[in-house]
N, C-alpha and C positions, 0 to 999 in steps of 0.2 A: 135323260141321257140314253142312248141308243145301248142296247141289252147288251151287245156287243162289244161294244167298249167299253159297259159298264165290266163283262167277262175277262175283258183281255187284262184291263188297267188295277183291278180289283186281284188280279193274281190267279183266281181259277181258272185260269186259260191252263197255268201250268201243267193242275190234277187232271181236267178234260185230257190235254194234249197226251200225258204221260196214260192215262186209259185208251187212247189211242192206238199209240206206241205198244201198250201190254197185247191190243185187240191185232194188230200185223203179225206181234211176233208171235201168236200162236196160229194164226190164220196161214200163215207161211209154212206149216208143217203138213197141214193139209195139201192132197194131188191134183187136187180137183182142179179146171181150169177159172174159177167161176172164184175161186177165193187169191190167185193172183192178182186181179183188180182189188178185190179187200184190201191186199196186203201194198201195193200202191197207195193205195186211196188216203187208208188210215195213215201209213206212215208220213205221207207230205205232209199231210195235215196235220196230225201230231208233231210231227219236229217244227211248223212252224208256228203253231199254238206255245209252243214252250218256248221259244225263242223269241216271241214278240210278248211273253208275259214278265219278262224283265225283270224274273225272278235270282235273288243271289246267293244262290246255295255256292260254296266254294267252289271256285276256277277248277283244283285238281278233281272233282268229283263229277264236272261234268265232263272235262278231260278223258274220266275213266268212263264215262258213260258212254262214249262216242267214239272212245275204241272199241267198247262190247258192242256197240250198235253196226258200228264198220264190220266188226267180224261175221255181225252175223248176216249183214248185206254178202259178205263175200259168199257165204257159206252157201249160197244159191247153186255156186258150182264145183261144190264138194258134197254130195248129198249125207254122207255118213254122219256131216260136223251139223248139220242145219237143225237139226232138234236141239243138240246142244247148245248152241249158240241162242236158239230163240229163247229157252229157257233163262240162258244169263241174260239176253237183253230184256225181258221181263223182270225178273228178280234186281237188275241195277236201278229199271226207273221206280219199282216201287218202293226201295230204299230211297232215292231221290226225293220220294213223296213223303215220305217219313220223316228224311230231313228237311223238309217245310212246314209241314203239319203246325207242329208247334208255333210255328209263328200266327197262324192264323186261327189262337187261342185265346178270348181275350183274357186275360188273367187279374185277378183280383187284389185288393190294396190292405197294408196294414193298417189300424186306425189310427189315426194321426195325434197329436198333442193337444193342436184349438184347431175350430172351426175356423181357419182360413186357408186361402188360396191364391198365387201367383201366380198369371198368367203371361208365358211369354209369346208373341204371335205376331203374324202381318198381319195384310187386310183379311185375312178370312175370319178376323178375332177383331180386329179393329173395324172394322166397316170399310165404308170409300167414303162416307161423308157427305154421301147424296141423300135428298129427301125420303130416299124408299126405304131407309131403312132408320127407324126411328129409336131403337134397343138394341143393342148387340148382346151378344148371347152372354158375355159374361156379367151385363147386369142384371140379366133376366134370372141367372143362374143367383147372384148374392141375394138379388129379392125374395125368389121361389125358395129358397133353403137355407136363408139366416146364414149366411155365407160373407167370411170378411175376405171380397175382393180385390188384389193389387194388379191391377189388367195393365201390365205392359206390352200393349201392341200398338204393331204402327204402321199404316199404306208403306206398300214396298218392303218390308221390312224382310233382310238377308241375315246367315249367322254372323255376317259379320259385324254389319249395322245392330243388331240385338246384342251382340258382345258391348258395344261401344254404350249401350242406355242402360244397359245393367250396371255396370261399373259406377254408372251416378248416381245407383238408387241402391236402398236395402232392402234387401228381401228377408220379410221375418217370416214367410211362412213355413210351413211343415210340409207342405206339400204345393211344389209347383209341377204344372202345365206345360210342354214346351208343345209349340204347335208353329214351327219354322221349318224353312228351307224350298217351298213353293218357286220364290221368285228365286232362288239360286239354281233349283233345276231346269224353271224357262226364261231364266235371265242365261248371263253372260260367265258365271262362276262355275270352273272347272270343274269336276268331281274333286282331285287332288285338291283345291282352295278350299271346297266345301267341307274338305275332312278338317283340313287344318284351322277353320273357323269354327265348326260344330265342336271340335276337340275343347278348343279353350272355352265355347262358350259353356259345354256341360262343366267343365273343369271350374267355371268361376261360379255356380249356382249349387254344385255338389257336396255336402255337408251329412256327418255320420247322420245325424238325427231327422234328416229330410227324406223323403221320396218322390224321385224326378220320376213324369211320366213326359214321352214324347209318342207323339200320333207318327206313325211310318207312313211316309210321304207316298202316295200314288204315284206310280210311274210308266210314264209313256213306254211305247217298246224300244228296243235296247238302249235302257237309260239304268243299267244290272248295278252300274259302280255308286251311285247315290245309294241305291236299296243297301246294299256292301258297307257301304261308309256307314252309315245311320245303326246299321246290326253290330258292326264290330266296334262302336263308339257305345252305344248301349251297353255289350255288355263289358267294353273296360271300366265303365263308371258307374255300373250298379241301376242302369235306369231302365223304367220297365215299359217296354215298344207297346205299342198299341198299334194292331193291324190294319192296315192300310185297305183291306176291305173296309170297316169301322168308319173310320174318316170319309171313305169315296158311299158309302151308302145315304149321307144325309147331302152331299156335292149331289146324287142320282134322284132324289126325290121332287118328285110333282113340285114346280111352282119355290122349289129351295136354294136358286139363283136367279144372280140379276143379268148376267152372262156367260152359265156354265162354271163361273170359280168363285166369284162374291156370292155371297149370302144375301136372301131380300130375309124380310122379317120373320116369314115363315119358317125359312131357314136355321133363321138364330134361334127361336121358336126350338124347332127339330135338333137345332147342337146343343143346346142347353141341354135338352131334355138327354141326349145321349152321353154327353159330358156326365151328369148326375150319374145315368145308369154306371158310368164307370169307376165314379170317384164313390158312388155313394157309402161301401164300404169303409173308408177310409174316417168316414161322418155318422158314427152312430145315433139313431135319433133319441133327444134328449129326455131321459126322465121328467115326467110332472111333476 
C-alpha cells in the first residue's frame, strides 16, 4: 500500500495535518515576507490532510475549530487581533488532537472465563474461497493458542446480513470478535442504515459477562459518519474499538492481500498473529 494512503486512511493524516495548521499559526505572527508562503503552504495543506483523514471527532467541535481558524484568517487585516487569534487557532487544534489520541490506543482486555472465541466477520475473516488461501486466520489463531473457535464469517457479509446468522446460532463465548462493516462502507448501505444495523447487531451479541471487541473500520476520505456511528455505538454498548490503524496495518503489509482487501495466507498469518497480540490478555497462559 502506497505510504500515503496508508497516512491518510490509517487516520494520521489528522495529527500531521493539525501540526501543520499549529506550524501557519505561528508562522503568521512573524513580518518577514519569506514566512507568508509558510503560512499558505502549511495551511492548505493542513486543512486538507485533516479533512480527507475522515477523522470523527464531534460535528460541534470542529464547528468551533473553524470559527477560530476563520478568525484568525480574518485577523490578517486587523494586526492588533492576529497573535491572538493564532494562539487560539493553535490551542483549538491541539485540543482536537487530544480528542483523538485516545482512539488511537490500543487498550487492553480483562481475562475471560474459558478459552474461547466468537468471531463475527466478512471476507476478510472468511476468505473468498479461492485456492490461495488455504487457513484463515481464525483457525490459525485456535490452532496456535488452544483456542475454542466459533468463526462466524461469511463473503460479503454487512451488519445486517451478520444480524440475520447470529440469531440462528448461540454464542457461548466470553469474548467475541466483531470485525464487520467493510462492505456496508463500499457497498450501497447508508451511514444512517449502518447505524441502525450495527445498533441491533452489537445489542443481540451484548451480554453482562462478555466483552465485545470491534476493529474500527478504515475509512476512505470523507466517509467521517461510519467512523461517528461505530464510536458512538461502542461506547453505548460497552464494546472496546480497536483502532483502525491496527486493522489497516496488516491490509498494508508486504505480500498481506490478494487485491489490496482480502487476505492471501500470509496475511491470515499476519492477522492471527496480531488478533493474539490483542486478545492475548484476556487468555492467560495455562499453569503446568
Amino acid at each position: 500500500m502506497n505510504w500515503l494512503v496508508f497516512h491518510i486512511v490509517s487516520g494520521h493524516a489528522f495529527f500531521s495535518g493539525i501540526a501543520l495548521l499549529i506550524i501557519a499559526a505561528y508562522s503568521s505572527m512573524a513580518r518577514r515576507p519569506v514566512f507568508n508562503r509558510i503560512v499558505v503552504l502549511a495551511f492548505l495543506t493542513g486543512v486538507i490532510l485533516v479533512a480527507v483523514s475522515s477523522t470523527p471527532i464531534p460535528y460541534w467541535y470542529y464547528a468551533v475549530a473553524a470559527v477560530v481558524t476563520v478568525a484568525w484568517i480574518a485577523s490578517g487585516y486587523w494586526k492588533t487581533w492576529r497573535c491572538r487569534t493564532a494562539y487560539a487557532t493553535a490551542a483549538v487544534w491541539v485540543i482536537a488532537a487530544i480528542i483523538e489520541f485516545p482512539f488511537h490506543i490500543t487498550p487492553s482486555l480483562r481475562p475471560a472465563d474459558h478459552r474461547s472465541l466468537t468471531i463475527i466477520g466478512d471476507s476478510v475473516t472468511a476468505g473468498t474461497g479461492g485456492d490461495e488461501t488455504s487457513e484463515t486466520w481464525p483457525s490459525i489463531l485456535a490452532r496456535g493458542h488452544q483456542l475454542q473457535v466459533q468463526d462466524i464469517s461469511h463473503m460479503g457479509e454487512t451488519a445486517a446480513s451478520a444480524l440475520r446468522r447470529i440469531r440462528s446460532q448461540e454464542i457461548t463465548a466470553s469474548l467475541v470478535l466483531v470485525e464487520i462493516g467493510g462492505n456496508d462502507l463500499l457497498g450501497s448501505t447508508t451511514s444512517a442504515q449502518f447505524a441502525t444495523d450495527l445498533d441491533a447487531l452489537l445489542e443481540s451479541v451484548v451480554r453482562a459477562d462478555r466483552q465485545i471487541v470491534m476493529f474500527e473500520l478504515p475509512l476512505p476520505p470523507f466517509c467521517h459518519e461510519y467512523g461517528r456511528v461505530q464510536r458512538a455505538l461502542a461506547r453505548r454498548h460497552g464494546v472496546v474499538l480497536i483502532s483502525k490503524r491496527v486493522f489497516l496495518s496488516v491490509i498494508a503489509g508486504s505480500d498481506s492481500t490478494l487485491d489490496s482487501i482480502h487476505l492471501s495466507q500470509s496475511g491470515h498469518q499476519r492477522m492471527a498473529d496480531l488478533v493474539w497480540d490483542l486478545i492475548a490478555t484476556a487468555f492467560p497462559a495455562k499453569r503446568p
